[in-house]
C-alpha positions as CSV (number, residue, x, y, z in Angstrom):
1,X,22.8,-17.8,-13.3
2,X,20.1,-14.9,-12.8
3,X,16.6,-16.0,-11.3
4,X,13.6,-14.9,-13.2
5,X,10.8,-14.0,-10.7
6,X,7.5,-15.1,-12.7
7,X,5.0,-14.3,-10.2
8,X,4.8,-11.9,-6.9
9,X,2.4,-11.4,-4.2
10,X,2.2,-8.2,-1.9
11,X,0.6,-8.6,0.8
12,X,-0.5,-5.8,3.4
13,X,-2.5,-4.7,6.8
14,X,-3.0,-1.8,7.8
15,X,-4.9,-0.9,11.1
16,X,-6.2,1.9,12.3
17,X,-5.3,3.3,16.1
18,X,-7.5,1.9,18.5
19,X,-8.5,5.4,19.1
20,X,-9.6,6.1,15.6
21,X,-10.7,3.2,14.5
22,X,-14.8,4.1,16.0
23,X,-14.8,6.9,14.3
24,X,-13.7,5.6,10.8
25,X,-15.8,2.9,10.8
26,X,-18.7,4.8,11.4
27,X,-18.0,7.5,8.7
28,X,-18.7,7.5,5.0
29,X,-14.9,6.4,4.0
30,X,-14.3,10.3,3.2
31,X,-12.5,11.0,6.4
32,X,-8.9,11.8,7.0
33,X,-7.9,8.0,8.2
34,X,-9.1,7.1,4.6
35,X,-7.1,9.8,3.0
36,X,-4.3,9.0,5.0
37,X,-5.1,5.0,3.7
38,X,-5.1,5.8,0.2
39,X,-2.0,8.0,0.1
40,X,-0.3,5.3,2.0
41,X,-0.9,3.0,-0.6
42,X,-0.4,4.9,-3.6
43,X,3.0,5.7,-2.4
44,X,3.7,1.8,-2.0
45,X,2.5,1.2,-5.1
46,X,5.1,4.0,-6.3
47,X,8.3,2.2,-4.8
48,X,7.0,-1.1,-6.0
49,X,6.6,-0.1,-9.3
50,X,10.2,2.0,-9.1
51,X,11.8,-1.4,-7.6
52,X,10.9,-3.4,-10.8
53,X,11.6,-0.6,-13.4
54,X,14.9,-1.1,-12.1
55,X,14.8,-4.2,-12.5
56,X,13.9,-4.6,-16.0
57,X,16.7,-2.0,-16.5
58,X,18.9,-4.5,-15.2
């Protein structure tokens, strides 16, 4: 018998490196850490959205 997931969480954190984190908290949000932040989760987005369009294929 398949299982029908109804509901999922993701859940993540992300720090910083202890020698960056200073200076990202102290900048306007435009700085490469945040770039670096945003890309990271776009591209999880990406494989989480690939994982269940495979699954509906299914």
């Amino acid at each position: 018998m398949p299982v029908e997931i109804m509901e999922l969480i993701v859940r993540a954190n992300v720090q910083e490196s202890s020698g960056n984190a200073g200076a990202a908290a102290t900048d306007d949000g435009s700085s490469d850490g945040a770039v670096h932040k945003q890309a990271l989760i776009e591209e999880c987005v990406e494989q989480v959205l690939e994982i269940l369009r495979h699954r509906n294929e299914r």
